[in-house]
C-alpha positions, 0 to 999 in steps of 0.5 A: 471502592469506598464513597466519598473519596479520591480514587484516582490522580491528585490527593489519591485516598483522601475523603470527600466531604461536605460542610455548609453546602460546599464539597471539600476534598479533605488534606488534613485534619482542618484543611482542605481544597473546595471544590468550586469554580475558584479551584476547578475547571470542571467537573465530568461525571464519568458514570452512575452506579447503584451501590448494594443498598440501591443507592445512587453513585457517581464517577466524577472528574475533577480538572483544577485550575493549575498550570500543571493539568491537576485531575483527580476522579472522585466516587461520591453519594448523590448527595456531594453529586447533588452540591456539584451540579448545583456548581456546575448547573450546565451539567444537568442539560448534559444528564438529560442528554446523557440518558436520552442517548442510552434509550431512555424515553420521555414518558411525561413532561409537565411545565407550568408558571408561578408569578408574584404578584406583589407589588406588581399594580405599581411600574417599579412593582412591575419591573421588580416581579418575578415569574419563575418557570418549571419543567418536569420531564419523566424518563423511563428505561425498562424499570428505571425512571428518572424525573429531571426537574428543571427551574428558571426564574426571570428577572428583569425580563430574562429568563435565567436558571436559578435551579436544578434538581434531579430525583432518581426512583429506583425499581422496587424489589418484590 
């Protein structure tokens, strides 16, 4: 299977590509269809995969946003998988789930708070400052470890996500 391209359903064989932080499933030689909320539904990760160099892949469907079901599965590289979950944050809560229901346990977990003082001796200071949150949760399987990193920022008072990020270590070969 070749990364980085269409492998089953709609736009069979052609390539997926990445340009300015968007993922594109390219049609022709300048054209093509983004992969975000303005053409997708969603997007599932049906599975992940190391490749013969040790490096993450994804199975990924594709639902568009058409009256005629479009779907497409896409294999990619972590780093199109990356831009996607960026789209879609809500998936990283379900890749945590995910790895917690194949018996990965949590083996460390940190959380602390970052906060910006500037300008905050002041009321509209105050009501302006941000204090971001995050959590880092180690996960373990055999010789396999996963660090999901997760972080939110408040503003205004409301606890929202602005980030996700995921790192995946593989064991090391003697």
């Amino acid at each position: 299977m070749d990364i980085n391209t269409v492998i089953k359903g709609s736009y069979l064989g052609k390539k997926i590509i990445s340009s300015f932080g968007n993922v594109i499933i390219s049609t022709s030689t300048f054209g093509g269809i983004n992969i975000d909320k303005r053409y997708v539904d969603s997007i599932n990760v049906i599975s992940e995969k190391q490749d013969n160099e040790g490096n993450s892949v994804y199975e990924i469907r594709i639902s568009f946003l058409s009256d005629s079901d479009e779907e497409s599965i896409i294999y990619v590289d972590e780093k199109i998988y990356n831009i996607l979950i960026k789209t879609w944050p809500q998936k990283r809560k379900d890749r945590l789930k995910e790895l917690l229901s194949q018996d990965y346990k949590i083996v460390g977990y940190s959380s602390y708070f970052l906060g910006s003082a500037f300008g905050t001796s002041t009321i509209i200071g105050q009501s302006i400052a941000r204090m971001q949150r995050q959590h880092n949760i180690l996960l373990q399987k055999d010789t396999n470890v996963e660090l999901v990193t997760i972080i939110e920022e408040s503003i205004d008072g409301k606890m929202v996500e602005r980030n996700r990020m995921n790192f995946v270590f593989s064991p090391i070969d003697n």
